[in-house]
Each structure stands twice: as structure tokens, then as C-alpha cells.
MARSEVEX-410831 format. One line per 3 residues: number of its first residue (from 1); for each residue z, y, x of N, C-alpha, C. Coordinates in steps of 0.05 Angstrom, whole numbers, plus 32768, in hexadecimal, padded with zeros to 4 digits. Layout:
BEGIN
NUM) Z:Y:X:Z:Y:X:Z:Y:X  ... $
END
This chain:
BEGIN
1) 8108:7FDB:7C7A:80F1:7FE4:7C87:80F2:7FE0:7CA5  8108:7FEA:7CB5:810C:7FE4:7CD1:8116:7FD1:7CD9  810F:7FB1:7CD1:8124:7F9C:7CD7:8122:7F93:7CF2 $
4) 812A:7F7A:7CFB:8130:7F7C:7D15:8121:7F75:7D26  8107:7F6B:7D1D:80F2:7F68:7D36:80E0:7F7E:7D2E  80E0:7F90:7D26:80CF:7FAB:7D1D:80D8:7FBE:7D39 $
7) 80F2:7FB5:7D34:80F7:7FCA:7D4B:80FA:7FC4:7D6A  80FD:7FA6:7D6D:80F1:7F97:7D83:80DD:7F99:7D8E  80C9:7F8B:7D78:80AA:7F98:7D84:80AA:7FBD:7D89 $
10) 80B5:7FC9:7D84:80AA:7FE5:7D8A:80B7:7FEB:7DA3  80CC:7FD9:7DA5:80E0:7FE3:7DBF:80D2:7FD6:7DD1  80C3:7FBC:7DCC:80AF:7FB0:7DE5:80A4:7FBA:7DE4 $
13) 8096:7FC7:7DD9:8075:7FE1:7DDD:807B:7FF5:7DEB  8099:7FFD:7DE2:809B:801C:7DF4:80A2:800F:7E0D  80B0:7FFB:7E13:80B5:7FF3:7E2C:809A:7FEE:7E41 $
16) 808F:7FE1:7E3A:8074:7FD7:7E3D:8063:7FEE:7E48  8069:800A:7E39:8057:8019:7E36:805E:8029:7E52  807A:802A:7E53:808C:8038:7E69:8080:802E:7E84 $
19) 8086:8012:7E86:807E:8005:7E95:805D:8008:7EA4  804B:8005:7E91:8032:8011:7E98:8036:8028:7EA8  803B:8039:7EA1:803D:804E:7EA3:804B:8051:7EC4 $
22) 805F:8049:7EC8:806A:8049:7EE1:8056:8039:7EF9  8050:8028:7EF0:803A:8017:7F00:8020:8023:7F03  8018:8031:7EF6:8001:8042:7EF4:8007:8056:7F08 $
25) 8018:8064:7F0C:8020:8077:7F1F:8026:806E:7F37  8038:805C:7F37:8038:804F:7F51:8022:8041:7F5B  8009:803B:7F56:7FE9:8034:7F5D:7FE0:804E:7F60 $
28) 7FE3:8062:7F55:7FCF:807B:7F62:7FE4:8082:7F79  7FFA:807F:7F81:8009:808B:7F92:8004:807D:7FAC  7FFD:8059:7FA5:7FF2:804E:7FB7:7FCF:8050:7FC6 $
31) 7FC4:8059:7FB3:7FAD:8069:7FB4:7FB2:8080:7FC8  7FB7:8090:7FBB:7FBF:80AD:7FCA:7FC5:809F:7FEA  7FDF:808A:7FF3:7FE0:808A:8004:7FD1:807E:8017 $
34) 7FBE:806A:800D:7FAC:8061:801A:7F96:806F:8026  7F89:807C:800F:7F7C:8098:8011:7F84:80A6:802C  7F9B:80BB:802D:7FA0:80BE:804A:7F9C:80B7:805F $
37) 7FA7:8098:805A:7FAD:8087:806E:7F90:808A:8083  7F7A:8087:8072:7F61:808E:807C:7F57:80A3:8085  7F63:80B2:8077:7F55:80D2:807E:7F5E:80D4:80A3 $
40) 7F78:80C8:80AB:7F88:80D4:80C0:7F6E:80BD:80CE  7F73:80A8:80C4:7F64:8090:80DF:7F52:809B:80DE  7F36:80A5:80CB:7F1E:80AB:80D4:7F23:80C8:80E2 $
43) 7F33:80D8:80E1:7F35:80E9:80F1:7F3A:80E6:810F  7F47:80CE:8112:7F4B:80C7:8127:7F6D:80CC:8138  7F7D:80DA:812A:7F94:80E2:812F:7FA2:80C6:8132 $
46) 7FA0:80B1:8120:7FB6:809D:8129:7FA4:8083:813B  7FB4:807A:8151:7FA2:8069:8164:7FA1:804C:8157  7F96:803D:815C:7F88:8026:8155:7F98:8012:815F $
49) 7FA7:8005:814A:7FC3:7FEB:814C:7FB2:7FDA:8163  7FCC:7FD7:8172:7FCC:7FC5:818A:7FB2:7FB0:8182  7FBC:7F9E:8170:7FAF:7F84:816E:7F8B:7F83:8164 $
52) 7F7F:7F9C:815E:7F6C:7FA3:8156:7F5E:7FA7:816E  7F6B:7FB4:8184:7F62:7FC4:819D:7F5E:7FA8:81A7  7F6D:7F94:81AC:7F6C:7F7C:81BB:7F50:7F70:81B8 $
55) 7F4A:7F69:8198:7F32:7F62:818F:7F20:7F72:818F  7F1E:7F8B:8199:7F04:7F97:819D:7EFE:7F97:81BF  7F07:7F8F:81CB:7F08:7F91:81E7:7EFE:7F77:81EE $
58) 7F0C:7F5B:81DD:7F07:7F43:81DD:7EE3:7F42:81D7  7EDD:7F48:81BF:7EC2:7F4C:81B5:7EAF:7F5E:81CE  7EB2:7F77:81D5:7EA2:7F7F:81EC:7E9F:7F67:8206 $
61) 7EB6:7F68:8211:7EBE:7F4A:8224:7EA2:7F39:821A  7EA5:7F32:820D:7E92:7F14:81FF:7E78:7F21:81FD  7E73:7F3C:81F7:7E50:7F43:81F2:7E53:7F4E:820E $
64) 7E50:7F58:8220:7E50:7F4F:8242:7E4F:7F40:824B  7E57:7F2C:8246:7E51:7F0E:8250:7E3E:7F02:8248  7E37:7F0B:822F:7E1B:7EFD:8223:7E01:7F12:822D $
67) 7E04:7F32:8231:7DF4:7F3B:8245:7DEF:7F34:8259  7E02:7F2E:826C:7E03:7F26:8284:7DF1:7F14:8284  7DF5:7EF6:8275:7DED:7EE2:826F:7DCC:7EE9:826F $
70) 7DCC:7EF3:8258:7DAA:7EFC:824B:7D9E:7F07:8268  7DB0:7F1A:827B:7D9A:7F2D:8297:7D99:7F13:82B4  7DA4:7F03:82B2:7D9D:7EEC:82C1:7D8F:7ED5:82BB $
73) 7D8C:7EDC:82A7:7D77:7EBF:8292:7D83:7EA9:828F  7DA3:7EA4:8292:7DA2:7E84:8280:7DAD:7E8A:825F  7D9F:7E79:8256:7DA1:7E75:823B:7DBB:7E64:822E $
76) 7DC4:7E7E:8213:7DE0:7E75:820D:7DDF:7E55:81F6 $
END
């Protein structure tokens, strides 16, 4: 009754099954921490990575210059 791929395949299933199972938890744990991760930034507690700040400063820079542009009348 139990010959030897009977019990193979069941040992891949429970393995398989284990496996899910660990991976499944470690995705909500990644969840969870992403989750946070947001709660703190939209709160505002952690400051805004260097290289983000650069490009938002760059971007204002550039719509001032195109105001500027637009309150003297030459066309971009």
C-alpha cells in the first residue's frame, strides 16, 4: 500500500505545503512592514531621502523659470 513514490509524493506535498506556508507569512510580514513604513512618512516623522529632496527643488527651480519666463512674455 505505501510503496515508494506514495510516500514521496506526500512528502512533496507536505513539504510544498510547509513551504507555502512560510512564504505566506513572510509576505504579510512584508506587508505589515510596508504598511508602517507609511503610516510614519505620512505622518511625517521620518524626513524625505536626500535624493528625492534634490529632485523636488530641481522641479520648483524649473517651474520659476518658466514663470518668470511666462511674467516677461517670451515664449518657451
Amino acid at each position: 500500500m505505501l510503496t515508494e513514490p506514495v510516500v514521496l509524493a506526500a512528502a512533496a506535498i507536505v513539504a510544498l505545503c510547509i513551504l507555502a506556508g512560510a512564504l505566506l507569512r513572510a509576505w504579510a510580514g512584508w506587508l505589515d512592514f510596508k504598511q508602517a513604513e507609511l503610516k510614519v512618512r505620512l505622518r511625517g516623522d521620518a524626513p524625505a531621502p536626500l535624493g528625492s529632496a534634490r529632485i523636488e527643488i530641481a522641479d520648483l527651480k524649473e517651474r520659476i523659470r518658466k514663470l518668470e519666463a511666462i511674467a516677461s512674455g517670451v515664449d518657451l
